[in-house]
C-alpha positions in Angstrom: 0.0 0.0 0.0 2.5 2.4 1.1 4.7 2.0 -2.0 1.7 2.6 -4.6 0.7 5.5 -2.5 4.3 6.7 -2.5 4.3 6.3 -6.9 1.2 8.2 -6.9 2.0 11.0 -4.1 5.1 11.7 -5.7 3.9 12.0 -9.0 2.3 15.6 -8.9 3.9 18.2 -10.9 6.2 20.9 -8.9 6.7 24.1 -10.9 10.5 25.6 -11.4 11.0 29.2 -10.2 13.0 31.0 -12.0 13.5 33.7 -9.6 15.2 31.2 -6.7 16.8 29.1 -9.4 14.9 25.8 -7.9 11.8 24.3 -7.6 8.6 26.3 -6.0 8.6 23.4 -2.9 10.4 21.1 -1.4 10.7 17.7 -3.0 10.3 16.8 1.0 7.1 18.1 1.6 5.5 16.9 -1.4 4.5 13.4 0.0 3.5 13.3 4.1 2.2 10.0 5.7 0.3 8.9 8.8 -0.7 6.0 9.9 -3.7 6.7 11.6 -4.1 3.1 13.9 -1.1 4.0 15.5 -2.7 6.9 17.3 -5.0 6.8 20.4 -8.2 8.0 19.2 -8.3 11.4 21.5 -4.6 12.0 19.1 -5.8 11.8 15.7 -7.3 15.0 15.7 -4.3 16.9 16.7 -1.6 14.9 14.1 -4.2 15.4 11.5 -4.8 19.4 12.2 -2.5 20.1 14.5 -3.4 22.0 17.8 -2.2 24.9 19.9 -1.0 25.4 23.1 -3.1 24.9 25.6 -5.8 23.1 23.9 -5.9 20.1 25.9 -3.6 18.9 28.7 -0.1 18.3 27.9 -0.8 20.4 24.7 2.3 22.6 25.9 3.5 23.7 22.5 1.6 24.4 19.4 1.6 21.5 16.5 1.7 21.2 13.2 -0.6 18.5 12.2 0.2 16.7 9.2 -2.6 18.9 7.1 -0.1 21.7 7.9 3.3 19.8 7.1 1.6 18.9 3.6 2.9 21.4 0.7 0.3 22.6 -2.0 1.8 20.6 -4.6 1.5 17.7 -2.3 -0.2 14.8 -0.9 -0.6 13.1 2.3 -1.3 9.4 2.7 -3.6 8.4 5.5 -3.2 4.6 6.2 -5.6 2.8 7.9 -8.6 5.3 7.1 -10.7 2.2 7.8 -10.3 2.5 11.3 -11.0 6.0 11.9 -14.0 6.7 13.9 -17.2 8.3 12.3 -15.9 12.4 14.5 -13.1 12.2 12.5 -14.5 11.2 9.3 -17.1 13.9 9.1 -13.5 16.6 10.1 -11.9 15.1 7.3 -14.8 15.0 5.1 -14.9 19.0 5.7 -11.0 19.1 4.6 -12.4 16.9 1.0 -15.6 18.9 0.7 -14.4 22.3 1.4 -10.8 21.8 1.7 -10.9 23.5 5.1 -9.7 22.8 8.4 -9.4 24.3 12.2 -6.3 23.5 14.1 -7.5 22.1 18.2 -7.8 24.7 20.3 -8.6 27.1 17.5 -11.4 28.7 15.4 -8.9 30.5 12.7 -9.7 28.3 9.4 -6.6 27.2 7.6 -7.2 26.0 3.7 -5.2 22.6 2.3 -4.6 22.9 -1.4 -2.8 19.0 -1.9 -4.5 15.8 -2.4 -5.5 13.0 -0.1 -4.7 9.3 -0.4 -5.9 6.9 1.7 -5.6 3.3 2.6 -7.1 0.1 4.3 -6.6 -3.5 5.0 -10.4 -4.0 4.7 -12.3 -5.2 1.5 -14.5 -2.1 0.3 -17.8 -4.8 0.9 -16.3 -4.8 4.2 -16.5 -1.2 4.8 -19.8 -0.6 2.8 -21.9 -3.6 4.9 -20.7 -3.8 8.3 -20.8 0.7 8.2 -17.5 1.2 9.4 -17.9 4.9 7.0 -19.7 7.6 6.6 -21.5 7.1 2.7 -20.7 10.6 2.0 -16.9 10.4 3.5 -16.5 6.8 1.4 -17.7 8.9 -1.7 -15.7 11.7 -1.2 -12.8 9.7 -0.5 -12.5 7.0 -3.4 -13.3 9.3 -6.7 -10.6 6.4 -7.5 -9.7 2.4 -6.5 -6.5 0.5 -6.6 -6.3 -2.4 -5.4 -3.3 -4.2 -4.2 -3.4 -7.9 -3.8 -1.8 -9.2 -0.6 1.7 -11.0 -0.7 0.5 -14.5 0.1 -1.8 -14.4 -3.5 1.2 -12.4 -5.6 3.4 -15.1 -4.9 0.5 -17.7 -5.3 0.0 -16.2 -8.7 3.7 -15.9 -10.0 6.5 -17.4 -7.2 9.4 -16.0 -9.0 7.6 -12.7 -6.9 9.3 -14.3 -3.4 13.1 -14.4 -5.4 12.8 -10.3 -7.3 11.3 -9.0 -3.5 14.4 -11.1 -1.4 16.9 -10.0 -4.2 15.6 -6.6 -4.1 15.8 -6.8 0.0 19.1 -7.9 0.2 20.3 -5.2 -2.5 19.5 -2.5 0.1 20.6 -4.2 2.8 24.1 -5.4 1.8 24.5 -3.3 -1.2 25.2 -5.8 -3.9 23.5 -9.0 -5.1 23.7 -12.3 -3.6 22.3 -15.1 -4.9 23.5 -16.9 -3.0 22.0 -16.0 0.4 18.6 -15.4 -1.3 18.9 -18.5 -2.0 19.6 -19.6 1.6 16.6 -17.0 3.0 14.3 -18.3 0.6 15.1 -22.4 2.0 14.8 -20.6 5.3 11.1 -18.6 4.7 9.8 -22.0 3.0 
């Protein structure tokens, strides 16, 4: 999931100023991700629209949220949207709708000009019959659908999958190519 998101996130056009001599953002901020299970539910608020001091307890600094850290040319990739509670959906379906959005702890609106990706490990007739979303949220969200197959049926479907993804592993890790040890790993994994 995260490496399609990545393709497509990436892929937006950044403009060159002529003035600076560079581009008009940051390669850096053009592609933000959170992974929104890893959060308590009383956090997701805040490292989506960030919050200012004093909003909460322990709020002791003010916070970009990730809507903030996000350039205009950009994107942000929200993983696990499936588990996001139905409060939150209808904030974020104000940031797709009206592409609006109040930092906690503040009524000054702030506008996000990038574009939202979003991703789950539940089947879309999951999410539709058991109503884990909102109908307008799910509508808003998926103008488009990719899906990616899980491991376990890519390598069902064409095992010479397991050998490119250990060679390509091992590439990183050791820095050259080794068929040897993929060999060894894949004995190992098997």
């Amino acid at each position: 999931k995260g490496t399609a998101a990545s393709a497509i996130g990436r892929s937006r056009f950044i403009p060159f100023d002529e003035k600076k001599g560079g581009f008009a953002e940051s390669f850096n901020r053009s592609f933000v991700t959170l992974n929104l299970s890893q959060f308590a539910e009383n956090l997701i608020e805040s490292e989506l629209f960030g919050h200012r001091k004093g909003a909460f307890t322990g709020a002791v600094d003010d916070h970009e949220g990730v809507f903030d850290r996000c350039s205009k040319f950009g994107a942000i990739f929200l993983d696990e949207i499936g588990e996001v509670s139905i409060p939150v959906q209808i904030k974020l379906l104000k940031v797709l709708e009206e592409r609006a959005y109040c930092p906690v702890g503040s009524h000054i609106e702030k506008s996000f000009k990038g574009r939202v990706i979003a991703a789950t490990n539940r089947s879309i007739e999951e999410i539709q019959n058991k109503s884990l979303m909102r109908d307008d949220f799910f509508y808003r969200l998926c103008s488009d659908f990719i899906v990616v197959p899980p491991l376990r049926q890519r390598i069902e479907e064409d095992p010479d999958e397991l050998d490119d993804l250990l060679q390509g592993t091992l590439m990183r890790i050791v820095g050259q190519s080794s068929p040897e040890l993929t060999e060894s790993i894949r004995k190992t994994i098997e």
